[in-house]
C-alpha positions as CSV (number, residue, x, y, z in Angstrom):
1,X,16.8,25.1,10.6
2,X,18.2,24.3,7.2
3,X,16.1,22.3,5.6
4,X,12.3,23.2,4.8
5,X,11.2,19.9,4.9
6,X,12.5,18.9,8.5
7,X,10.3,22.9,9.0
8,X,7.0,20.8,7.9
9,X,7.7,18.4,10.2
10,X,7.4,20.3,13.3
11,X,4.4,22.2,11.9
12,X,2.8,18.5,10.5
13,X,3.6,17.1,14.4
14,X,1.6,20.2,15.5
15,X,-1.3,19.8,13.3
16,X,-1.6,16.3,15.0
17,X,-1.3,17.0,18.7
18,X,-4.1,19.8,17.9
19,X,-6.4,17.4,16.0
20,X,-6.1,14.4,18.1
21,X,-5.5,15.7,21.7
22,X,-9.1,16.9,21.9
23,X,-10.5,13.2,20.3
24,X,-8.7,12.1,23.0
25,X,-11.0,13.9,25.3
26,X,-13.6,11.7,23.7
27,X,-12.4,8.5,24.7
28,X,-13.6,6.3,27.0
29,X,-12.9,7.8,31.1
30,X,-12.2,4.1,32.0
31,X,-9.1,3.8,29.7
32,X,-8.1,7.7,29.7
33,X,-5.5,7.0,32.2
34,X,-3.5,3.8,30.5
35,X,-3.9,3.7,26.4
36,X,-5.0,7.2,26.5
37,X,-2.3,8.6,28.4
38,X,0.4,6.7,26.6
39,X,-1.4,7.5,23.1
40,X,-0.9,10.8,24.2
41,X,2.9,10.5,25.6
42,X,4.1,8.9,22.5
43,X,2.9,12.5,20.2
44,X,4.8,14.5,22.6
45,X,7.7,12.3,22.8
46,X,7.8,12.3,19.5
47,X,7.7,15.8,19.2
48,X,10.2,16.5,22.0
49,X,12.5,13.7,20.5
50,X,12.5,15.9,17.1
51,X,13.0,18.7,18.7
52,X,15.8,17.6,21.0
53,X,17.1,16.1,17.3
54,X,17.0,19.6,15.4
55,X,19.2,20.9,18.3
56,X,22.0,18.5,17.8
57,X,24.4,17.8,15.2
58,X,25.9,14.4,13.6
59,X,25.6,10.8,16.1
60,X,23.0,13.1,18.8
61,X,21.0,14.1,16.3
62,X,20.4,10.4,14.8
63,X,20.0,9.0,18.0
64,X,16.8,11.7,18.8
65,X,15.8,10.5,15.5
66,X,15.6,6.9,15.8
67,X,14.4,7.8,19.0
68,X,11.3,9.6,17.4
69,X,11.0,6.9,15.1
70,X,10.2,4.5,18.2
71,X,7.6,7.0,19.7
72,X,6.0,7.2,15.7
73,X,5.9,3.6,16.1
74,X,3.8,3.3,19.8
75,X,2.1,6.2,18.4
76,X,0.9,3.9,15.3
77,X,-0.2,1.3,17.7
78,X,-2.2,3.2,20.0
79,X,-3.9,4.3,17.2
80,X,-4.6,1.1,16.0
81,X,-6.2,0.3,18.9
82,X,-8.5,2.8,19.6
83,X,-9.7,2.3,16.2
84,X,-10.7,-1.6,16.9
85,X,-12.1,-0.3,19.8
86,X,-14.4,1.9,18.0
87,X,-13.0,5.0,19.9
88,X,-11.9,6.6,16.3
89,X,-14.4,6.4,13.6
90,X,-12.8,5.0,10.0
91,X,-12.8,8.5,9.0
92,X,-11.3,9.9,11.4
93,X,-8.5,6.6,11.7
94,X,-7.7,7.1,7.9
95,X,-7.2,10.6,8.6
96,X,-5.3,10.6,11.5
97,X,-2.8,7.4,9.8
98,X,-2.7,9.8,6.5
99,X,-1.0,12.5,9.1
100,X,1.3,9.9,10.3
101,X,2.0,8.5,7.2
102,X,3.2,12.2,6.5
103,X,5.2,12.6,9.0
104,X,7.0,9.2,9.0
105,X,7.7,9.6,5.7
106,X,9.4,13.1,6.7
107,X,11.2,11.7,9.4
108,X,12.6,8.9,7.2
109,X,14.0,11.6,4.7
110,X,15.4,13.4,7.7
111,X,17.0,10.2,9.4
112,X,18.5,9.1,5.6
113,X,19.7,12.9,5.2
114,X,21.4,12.3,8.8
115,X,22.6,9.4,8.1
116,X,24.1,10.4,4.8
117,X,25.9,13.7,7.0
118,X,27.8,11.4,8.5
119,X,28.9,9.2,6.6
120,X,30.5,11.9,4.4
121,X,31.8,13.9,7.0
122,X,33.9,10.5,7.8
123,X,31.4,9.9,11.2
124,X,29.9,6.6,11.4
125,X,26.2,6.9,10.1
């Protein structure tokens, strides 16, 4: 990979799955299996999407991106949710949105850079 920051965002993704998976444990059983569940399949989307993303070049590689922007986005929700539901302490929400914060703010400089790729290498961006 080329560029150290698009490094830190693969190793700031992991640092999330590995705090919240297991505070997902934590949740209530009763909604494990539908807000938990997605919760959980937006991070690894996300992940994945970025990853896919890093593998490609040019139009692909924006497309994985805007694609990993969407999954940030449900990701944010979810989030959002379990902390009105009391499942995440205000600690551990304005920890876990601090993380996110990080790594949309990554993604943005990475989907700008992409987008700036094109454009001078005469693609549309």
């Amino acid at each position: 990979m080329s560029n150290t920051n698009e490094m830190v965002i693969f190793t700031q993704t992991y640092d999330l799955l590995f705090w919240l998976l297991p505070h997902c444990e934590r949740f209530p059983k009763a909604q494990r299996f539908v807000v938990t569940q997605r919760l959980q399949g937006a991070l690894l989307d996300f992940q994945e999407a970025i990853f896919e993303a890093n593998a490609r070049g040019g139009a692909l590689r924006l497309q994985h991106l805007q694609a990993a922007d969407a999954h940030l986005n449900k990701l944010r929700l979810y989030l959002r949710l379990a902390r009105q539901w009391d499942w995440l302490s205000s600690g551990q929400y304005e920890h876990v949105s601090r993380m996110v914060t990080g790594i949309g703010r990554l993604l943005g400089g990475w989907i700008k850079q992409t987008r700036s790729q094109g454009r001078a290498g005469g693609r549309p961006g």
